[in-house]
N, CA, C and O atoms as CSV, one atom per row, in Angstrom:
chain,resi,resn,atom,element,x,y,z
A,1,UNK,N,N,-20.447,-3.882,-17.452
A,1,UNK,CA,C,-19.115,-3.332,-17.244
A,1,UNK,C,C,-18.918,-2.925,-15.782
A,1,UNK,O,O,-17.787,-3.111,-15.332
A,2,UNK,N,N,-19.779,-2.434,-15.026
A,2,UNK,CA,C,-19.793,-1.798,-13.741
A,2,UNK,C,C,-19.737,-2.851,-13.166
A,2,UNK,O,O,-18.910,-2.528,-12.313
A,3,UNK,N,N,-19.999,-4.018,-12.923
A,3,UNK,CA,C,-20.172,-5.413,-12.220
A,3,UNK,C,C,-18.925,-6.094,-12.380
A,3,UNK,O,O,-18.857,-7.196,-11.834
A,4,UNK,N,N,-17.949,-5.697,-12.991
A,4,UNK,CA,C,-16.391,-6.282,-13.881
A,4,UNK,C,C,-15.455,-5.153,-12.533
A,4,UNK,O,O,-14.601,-5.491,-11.714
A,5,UNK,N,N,-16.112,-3.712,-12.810
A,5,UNK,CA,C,-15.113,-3.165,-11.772
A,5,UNK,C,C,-15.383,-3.102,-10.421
A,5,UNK,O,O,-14.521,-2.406,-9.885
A,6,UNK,N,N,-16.520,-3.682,-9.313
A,6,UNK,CA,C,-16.806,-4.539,-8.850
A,6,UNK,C,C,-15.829,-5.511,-8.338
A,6,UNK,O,O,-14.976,-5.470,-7.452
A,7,UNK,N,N,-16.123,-6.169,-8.963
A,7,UNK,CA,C,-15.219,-7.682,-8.969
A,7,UNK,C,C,-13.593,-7.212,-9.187
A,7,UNK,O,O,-12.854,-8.079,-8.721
A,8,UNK,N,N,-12.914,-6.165,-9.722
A,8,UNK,CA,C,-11.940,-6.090,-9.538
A,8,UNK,C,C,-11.653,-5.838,-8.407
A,8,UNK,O,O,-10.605,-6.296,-7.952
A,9,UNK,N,N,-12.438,-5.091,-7.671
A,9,UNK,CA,C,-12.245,-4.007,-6.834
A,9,UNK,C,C,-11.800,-4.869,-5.432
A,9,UNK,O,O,-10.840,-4.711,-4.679
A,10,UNK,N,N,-13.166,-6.063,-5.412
A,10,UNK,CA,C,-13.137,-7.137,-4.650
A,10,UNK,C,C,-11.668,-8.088,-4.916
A,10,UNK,O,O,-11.165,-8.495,-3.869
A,11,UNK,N,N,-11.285,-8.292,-5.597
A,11,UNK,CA,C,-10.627,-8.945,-5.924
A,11,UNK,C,C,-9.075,-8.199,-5.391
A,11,UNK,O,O,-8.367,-8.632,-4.481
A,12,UNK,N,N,-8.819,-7.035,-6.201
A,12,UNK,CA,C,-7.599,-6.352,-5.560
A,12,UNK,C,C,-7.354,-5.916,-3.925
A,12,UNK,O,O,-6.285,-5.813,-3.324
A,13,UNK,N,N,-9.335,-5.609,-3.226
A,13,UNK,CA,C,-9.353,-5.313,-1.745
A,13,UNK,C,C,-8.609,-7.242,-1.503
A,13,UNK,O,O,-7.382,-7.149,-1.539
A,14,UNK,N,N,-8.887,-8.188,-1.372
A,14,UNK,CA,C,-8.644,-10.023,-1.239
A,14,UNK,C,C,-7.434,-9.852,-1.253
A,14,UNK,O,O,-6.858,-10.279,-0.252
A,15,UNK,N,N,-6.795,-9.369,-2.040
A,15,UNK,CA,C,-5.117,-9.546,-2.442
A,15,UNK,C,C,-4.256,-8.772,-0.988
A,15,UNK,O,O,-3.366,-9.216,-0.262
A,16,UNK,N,N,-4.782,-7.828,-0.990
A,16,UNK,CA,C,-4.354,-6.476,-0.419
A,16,UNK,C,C,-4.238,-7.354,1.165
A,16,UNK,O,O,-3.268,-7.700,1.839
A,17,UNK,N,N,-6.102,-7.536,1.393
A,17,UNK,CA,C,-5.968,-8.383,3.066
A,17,UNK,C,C,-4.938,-9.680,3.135
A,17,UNK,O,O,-4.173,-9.787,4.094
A,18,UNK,N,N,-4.955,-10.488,2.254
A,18,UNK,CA,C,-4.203,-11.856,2.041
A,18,UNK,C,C,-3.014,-11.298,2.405
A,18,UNK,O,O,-2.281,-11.791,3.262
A,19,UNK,N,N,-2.791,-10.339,1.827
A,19,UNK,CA,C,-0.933,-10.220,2.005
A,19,UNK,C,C,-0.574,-9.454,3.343
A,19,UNK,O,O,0.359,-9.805,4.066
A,20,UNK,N,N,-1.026,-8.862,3.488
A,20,UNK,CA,C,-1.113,-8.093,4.690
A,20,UNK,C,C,-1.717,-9.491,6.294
A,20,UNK,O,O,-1.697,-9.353,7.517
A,21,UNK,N,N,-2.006,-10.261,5.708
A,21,UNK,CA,C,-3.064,-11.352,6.747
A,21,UNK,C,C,-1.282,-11.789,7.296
A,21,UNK,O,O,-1.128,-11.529,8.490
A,22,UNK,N,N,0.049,-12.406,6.579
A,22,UNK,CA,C,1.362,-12.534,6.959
A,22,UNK,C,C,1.794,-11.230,7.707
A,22,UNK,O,O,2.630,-11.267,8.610
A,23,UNK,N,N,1.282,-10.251,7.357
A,23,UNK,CA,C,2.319,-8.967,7.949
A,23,UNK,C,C,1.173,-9.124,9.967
A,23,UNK,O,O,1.581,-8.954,11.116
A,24,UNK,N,N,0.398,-9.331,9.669
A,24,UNK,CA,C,-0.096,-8.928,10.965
A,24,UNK,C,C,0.395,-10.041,12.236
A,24,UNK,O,O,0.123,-9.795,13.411
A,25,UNK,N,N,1.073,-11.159,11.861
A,25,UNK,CA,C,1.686,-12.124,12.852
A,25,UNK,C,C,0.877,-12.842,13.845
A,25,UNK,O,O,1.026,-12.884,15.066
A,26,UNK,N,N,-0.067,-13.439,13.048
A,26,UNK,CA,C,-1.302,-14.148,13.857
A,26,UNK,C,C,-2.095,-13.193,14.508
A,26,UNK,O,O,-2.286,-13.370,15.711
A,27,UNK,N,N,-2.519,-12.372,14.048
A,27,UNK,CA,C,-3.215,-10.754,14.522
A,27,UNK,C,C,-2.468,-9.902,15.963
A,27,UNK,O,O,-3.017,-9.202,16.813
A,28,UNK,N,N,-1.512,-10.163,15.860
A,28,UNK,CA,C,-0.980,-9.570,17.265
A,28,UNK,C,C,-0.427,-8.223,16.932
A,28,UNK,O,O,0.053,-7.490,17.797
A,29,UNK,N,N,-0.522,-7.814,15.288
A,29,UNK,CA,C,0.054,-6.636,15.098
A,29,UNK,C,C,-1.283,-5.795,14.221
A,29,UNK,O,O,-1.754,-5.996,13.101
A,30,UNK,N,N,-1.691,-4.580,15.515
A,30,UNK,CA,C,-3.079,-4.073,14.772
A,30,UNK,C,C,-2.817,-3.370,13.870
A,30,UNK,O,O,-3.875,-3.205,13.264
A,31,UNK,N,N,-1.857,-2.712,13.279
A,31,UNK,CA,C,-2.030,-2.241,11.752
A,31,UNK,C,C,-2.234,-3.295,10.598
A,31,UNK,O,O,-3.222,-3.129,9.883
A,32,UNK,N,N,-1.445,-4.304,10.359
A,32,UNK,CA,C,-1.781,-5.148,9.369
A,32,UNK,C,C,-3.085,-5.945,9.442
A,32,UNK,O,O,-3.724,-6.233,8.431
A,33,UNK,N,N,-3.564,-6.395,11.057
A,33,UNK,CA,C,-4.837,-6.979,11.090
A,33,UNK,C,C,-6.170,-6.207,11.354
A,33,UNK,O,O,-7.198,-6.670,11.850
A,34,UNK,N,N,-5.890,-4.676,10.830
A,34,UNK,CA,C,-6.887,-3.420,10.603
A,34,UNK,C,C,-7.183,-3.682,9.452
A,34,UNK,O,O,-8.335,-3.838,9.047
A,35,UNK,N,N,-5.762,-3.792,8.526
A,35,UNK,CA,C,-5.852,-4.136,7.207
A,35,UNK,C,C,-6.776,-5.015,6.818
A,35,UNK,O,O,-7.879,-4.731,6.351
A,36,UNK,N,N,-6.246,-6.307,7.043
A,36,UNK,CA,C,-7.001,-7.535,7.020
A,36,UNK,C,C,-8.517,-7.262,7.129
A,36,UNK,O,O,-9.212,-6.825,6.211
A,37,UNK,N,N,-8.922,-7.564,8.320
A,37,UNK,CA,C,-10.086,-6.837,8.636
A,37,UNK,C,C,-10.832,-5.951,7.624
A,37,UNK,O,O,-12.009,-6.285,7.491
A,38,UNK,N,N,-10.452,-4.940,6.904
A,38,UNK,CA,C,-11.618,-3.794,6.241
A,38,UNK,C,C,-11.021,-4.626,4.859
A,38,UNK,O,O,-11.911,-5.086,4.144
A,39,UNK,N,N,-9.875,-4.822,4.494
A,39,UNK,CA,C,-9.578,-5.600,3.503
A,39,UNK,C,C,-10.854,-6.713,2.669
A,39,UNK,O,O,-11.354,-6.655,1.546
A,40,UNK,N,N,-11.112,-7.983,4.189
A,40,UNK,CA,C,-12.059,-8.612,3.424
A,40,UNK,C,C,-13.289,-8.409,3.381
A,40,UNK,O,O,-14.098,-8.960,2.635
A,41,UNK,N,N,-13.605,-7.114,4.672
A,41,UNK,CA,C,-15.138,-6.356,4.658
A,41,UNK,C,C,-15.295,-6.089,3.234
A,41,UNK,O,O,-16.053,-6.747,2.521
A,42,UNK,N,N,-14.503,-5.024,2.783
A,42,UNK,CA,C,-14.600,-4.162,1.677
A,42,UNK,C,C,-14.616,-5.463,0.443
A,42,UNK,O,O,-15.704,-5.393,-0.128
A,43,UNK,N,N,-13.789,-6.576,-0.121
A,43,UNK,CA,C,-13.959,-7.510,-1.007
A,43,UNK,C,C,-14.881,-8.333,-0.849
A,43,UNK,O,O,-15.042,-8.984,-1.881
A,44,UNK,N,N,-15.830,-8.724,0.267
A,44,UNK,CA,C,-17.466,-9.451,0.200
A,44,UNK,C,C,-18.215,-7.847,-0.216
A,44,UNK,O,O,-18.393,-7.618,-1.412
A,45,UNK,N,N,-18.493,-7.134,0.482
A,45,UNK,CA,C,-18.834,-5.876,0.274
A,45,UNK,C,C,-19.061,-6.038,-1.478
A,45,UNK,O,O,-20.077,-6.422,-2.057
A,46,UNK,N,N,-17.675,-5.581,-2.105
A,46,UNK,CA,C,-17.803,-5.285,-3.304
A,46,UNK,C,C,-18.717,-6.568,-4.067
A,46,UNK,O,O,-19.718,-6.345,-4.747
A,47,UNK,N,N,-18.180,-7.882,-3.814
A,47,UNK,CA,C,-18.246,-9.119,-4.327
A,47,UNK,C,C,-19.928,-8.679,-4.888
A,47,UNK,O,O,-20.397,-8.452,-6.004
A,48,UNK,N,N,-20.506,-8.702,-3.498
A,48,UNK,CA,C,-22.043,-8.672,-3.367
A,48,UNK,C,C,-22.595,-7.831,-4.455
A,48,UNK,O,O,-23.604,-8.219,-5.043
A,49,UNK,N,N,-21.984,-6.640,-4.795
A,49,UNK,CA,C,-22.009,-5.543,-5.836
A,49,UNK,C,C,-22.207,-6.390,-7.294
A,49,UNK,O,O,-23.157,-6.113,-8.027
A,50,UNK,N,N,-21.410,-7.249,-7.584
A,50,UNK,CA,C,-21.087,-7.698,-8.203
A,50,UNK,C,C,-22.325,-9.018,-8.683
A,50,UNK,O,O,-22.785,-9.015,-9.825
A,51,UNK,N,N,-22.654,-9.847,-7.879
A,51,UNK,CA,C,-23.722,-10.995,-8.006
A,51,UNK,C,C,-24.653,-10.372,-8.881
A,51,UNK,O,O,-25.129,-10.897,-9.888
A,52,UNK,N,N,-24.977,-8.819,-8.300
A,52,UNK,CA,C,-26.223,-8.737,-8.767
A,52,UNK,C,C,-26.411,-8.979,-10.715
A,52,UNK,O,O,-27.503,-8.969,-11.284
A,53,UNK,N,N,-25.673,-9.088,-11.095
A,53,UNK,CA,C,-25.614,-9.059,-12.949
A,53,UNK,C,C,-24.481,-10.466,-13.085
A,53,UNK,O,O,-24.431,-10.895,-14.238
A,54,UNK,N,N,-23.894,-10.961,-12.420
A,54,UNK,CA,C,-22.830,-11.715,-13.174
A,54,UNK,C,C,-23.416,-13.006,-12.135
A,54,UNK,O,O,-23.691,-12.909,-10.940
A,55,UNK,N,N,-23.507,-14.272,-13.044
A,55,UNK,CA,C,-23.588,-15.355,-12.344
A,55,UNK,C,C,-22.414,-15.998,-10.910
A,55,UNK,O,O,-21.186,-15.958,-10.844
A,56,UNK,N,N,-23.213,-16.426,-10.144
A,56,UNK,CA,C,-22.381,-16.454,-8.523
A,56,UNK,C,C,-21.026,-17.340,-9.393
A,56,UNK,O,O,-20.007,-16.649,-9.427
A,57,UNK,N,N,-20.902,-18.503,-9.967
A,57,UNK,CA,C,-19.932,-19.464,-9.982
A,57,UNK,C,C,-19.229,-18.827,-11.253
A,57,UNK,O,O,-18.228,-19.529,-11.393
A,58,UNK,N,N,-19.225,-17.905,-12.212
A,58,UNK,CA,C,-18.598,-17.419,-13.315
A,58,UNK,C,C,-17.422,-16.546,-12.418
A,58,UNK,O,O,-16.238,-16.843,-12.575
A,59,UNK,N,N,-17.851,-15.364,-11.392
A,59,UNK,CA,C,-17.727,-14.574,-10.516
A,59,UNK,C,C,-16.656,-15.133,-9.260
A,59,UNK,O,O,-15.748,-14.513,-8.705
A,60,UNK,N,N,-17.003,-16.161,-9.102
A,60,UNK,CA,C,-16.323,-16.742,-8.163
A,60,UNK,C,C,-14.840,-17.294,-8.888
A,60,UNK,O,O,-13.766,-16.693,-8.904
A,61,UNK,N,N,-15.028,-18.068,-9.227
A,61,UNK,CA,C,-14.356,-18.131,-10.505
A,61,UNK,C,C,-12.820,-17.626,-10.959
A,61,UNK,O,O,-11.651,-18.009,-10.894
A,62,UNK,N,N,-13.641,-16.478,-11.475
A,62,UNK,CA,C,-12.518,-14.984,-11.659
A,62,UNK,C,C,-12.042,-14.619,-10.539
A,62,UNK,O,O,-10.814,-14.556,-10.597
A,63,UNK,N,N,-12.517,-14.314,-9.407
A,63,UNK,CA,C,-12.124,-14.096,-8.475
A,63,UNK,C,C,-10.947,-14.614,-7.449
A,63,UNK,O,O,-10.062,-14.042,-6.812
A,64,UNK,N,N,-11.439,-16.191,-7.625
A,64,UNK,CA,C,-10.359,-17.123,-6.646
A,64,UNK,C,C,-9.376,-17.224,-7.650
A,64,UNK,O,O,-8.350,-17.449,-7.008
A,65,UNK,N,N,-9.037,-17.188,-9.015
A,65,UNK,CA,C,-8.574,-17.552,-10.516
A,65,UNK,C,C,-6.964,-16.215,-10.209
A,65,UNK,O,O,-5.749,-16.399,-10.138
A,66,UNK,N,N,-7.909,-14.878,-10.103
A,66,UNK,CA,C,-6.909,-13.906,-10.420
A,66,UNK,C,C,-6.530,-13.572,-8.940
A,66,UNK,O,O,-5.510,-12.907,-8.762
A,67,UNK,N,N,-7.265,-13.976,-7.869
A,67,UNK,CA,C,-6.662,-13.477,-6.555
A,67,UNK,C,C,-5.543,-14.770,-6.402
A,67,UNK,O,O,-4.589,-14.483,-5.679
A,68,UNK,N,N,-5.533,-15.665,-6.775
A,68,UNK,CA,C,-4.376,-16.716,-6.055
A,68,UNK,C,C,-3.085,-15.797,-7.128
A,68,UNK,O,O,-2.184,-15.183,-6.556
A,69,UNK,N,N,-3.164,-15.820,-8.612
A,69,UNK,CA,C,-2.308,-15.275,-9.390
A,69,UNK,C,C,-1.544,-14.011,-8.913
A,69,UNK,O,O,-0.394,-13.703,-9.227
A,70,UNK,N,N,-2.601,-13.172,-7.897
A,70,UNK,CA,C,-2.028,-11.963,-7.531
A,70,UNK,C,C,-1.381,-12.169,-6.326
A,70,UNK,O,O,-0.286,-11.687,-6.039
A,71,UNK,N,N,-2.181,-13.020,-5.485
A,71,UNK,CA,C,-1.565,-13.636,-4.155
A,71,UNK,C,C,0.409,-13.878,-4.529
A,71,UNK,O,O,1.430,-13.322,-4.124
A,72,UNK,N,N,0.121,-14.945,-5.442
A,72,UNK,CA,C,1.452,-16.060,-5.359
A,72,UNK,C,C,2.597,-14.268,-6.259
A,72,UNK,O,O,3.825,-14.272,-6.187
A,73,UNK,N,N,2.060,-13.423,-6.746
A,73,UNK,CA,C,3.059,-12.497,-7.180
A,73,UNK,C,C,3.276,-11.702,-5.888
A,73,UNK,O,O,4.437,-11.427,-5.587
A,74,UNK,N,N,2.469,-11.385,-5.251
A,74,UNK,CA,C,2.522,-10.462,-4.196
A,74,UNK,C,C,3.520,-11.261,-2.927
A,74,UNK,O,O,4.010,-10.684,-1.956
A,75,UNK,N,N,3.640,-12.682,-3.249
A,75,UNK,CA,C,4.310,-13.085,-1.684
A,75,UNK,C,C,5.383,-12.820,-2.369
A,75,UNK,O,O,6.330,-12.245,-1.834
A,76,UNK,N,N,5.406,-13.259,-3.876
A,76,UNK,CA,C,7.055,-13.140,-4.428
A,76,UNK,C,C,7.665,-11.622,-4.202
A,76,UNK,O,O,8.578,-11.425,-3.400
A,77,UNK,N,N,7.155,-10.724,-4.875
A,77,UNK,CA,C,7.416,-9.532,-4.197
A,77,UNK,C,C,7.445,-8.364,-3.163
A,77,UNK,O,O,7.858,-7.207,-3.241
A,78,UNK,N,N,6.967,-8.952,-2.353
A,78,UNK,CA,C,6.608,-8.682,-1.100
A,78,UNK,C,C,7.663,-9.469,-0.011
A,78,UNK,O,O,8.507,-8.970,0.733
A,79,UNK,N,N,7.346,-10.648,-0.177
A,79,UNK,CA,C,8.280,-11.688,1.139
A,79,UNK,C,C,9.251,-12.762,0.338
A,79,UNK,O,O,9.703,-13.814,0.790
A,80,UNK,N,N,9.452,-12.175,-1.037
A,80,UNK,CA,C,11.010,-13.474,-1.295
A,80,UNK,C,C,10.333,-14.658,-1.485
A,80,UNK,O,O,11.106,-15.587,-1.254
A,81,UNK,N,N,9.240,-15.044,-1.800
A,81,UNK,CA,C,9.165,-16.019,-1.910
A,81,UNK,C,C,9.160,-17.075,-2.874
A,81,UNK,O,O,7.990,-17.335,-3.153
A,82,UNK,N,N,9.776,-17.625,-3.354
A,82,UNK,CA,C,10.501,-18.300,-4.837
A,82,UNK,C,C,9.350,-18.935,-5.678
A,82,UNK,O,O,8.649,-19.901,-5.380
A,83,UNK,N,N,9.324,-18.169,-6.790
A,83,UNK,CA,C,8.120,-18.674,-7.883
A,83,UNK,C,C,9.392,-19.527,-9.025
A,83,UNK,O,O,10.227,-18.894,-9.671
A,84,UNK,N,N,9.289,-20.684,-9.040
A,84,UNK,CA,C,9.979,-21.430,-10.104
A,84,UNK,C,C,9.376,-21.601,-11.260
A,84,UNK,O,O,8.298,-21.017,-11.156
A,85,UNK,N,N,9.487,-22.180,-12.540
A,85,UNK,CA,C,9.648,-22.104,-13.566
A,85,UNK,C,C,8.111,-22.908,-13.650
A,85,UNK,O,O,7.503,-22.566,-14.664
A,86,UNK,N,N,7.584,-23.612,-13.044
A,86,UNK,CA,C,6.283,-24.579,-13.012
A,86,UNK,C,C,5.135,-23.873,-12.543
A,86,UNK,O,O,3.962,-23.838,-12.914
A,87,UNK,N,N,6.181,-22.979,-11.066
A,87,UNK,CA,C,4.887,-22.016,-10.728
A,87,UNK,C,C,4.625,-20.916,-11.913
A,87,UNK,O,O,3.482,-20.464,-11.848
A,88,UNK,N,N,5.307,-20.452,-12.836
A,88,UNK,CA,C,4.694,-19.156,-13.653
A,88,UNK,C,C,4.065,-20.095,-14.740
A,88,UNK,O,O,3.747,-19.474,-15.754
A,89,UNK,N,N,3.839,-21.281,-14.770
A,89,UNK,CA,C,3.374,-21.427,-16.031
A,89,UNK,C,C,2.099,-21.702,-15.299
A,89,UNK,O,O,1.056,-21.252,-15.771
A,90,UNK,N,N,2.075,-22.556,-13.937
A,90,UNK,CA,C,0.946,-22.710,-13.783
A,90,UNK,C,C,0.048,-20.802,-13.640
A,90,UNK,O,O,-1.020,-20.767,-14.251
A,91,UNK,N,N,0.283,-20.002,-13.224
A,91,UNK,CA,C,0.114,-18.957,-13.148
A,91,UNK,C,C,-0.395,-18.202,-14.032
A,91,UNK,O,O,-1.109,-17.234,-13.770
A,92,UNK,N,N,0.077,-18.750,-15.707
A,92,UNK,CA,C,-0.081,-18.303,-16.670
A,92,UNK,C,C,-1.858,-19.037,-17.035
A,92,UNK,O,O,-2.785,-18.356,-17.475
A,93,UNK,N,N,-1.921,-20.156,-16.791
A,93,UNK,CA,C,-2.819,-21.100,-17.283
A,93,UNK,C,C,-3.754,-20.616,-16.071
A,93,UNK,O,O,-4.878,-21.092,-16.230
A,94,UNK,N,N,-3.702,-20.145,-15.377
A,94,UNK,CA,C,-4.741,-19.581,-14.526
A,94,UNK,C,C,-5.453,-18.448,-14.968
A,94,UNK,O,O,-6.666,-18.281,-15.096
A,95,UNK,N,N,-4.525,-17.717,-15.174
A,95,UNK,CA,C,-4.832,-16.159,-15.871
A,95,UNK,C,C,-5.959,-16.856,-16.965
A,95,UNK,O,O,-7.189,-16.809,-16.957
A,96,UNK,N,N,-4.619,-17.787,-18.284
A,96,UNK,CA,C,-5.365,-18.249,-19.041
A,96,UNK,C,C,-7.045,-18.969,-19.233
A,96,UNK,O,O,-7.894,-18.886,-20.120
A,97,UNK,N,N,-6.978,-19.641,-17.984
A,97,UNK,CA,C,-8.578,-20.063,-17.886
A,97,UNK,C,C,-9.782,-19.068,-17.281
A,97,UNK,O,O,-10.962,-19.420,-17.257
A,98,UNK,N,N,-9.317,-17.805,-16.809
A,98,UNK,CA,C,-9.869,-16.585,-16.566
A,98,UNK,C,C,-10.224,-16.291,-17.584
A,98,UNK,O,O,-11.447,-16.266,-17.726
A,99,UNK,N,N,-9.348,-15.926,-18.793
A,99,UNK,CA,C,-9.541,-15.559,-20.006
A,99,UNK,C,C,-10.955,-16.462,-20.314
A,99,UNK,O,O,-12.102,-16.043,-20.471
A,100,UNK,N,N,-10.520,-17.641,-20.338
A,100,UNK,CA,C,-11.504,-18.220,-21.863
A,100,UNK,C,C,-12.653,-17.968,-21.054
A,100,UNK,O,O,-13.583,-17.433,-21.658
A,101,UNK,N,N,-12.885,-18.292,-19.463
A,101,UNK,CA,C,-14.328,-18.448,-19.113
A,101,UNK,C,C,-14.919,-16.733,-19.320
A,101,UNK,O,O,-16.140,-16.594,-19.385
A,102,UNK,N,N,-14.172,-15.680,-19.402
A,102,UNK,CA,C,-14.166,-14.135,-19.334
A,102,UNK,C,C,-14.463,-13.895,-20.880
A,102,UNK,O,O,-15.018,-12.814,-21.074
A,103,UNK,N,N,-14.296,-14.420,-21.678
A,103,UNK,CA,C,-14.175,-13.976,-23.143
A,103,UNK,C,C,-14.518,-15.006,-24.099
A,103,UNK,O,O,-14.379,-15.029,-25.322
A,104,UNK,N,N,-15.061,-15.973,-23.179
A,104,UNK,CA,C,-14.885,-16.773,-24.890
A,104,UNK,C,C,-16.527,-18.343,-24.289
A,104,UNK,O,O,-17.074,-19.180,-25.008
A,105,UNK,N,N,-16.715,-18.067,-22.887
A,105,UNK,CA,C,-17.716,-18.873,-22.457
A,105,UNK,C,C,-19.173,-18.075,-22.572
A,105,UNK,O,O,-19.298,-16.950,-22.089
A,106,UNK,N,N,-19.882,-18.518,-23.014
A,106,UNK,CA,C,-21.651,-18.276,-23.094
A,106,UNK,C,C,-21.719,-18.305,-21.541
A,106,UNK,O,O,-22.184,-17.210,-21.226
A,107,UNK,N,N,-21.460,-19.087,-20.340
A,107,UNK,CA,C,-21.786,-18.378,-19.036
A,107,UNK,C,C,-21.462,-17.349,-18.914
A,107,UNK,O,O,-21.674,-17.444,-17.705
A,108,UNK,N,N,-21.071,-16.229,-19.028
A,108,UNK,CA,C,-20.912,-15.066,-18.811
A,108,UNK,C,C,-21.662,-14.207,-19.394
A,108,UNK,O,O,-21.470,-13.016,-19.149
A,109,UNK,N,N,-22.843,-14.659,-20.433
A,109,UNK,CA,C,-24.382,-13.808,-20.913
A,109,UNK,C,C,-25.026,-13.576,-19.522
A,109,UNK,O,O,-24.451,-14.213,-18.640
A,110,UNK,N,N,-25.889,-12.958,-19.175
A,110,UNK,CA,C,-26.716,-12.448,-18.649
A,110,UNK,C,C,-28.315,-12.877,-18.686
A,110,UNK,O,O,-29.144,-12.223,-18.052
């Protein structure tokens, strides 16, 4: 369970730098590329937390799976950026394949 919040942790720090990586304007603006910066320290940081109990490619996985999902919501609400009717489904089926490999795959034993 501790290796799950971990990986969130990593996962929500990824989101946080990603979105903020647009606000800093090719790094010329040091608050957002401060962000950036401790952003993806802190999500390898955590990640690493994380290896130690959960297989590297299950982990990875979840990670790139729910950070693009959070990414593509965060530009929408953040910068306007138009999620159409193809993007939420694909979005959904992302989440969705998080799920099955999270709940329902034997890689995720120990």
């Amino acid at each position: 369970m501790k290796s799950h919040l971990f990986l969130l942790g990593a996962i929500l720090s990824e989101v946080v730098a990603t979105s903020a990586l647009k606000a800093s304007e090719n790094f010329t603006r040091p608050g957002p590329t401060a962000i950036v910066v401790a952003g993806y320290a802190l999500a390898f940081w955590l990640l690493s937390f994380t290896l130690r109990t959960m297989p590297v490619g299950l982990a990875y996985a979840i990670w790139s799976g729910l950070g693009m999902a959070l990414i593509a919501v965060a530009g929408w609400l953040l910068y306007g950026q138009r999620l159409d009717a193809w993007a939420w489904l694909g979005l959904a089926l992302i989440i969705a394949g998080v799920l099955v490999l999270q709940l329902l795959s034997k890689s995720a034993a120990h």
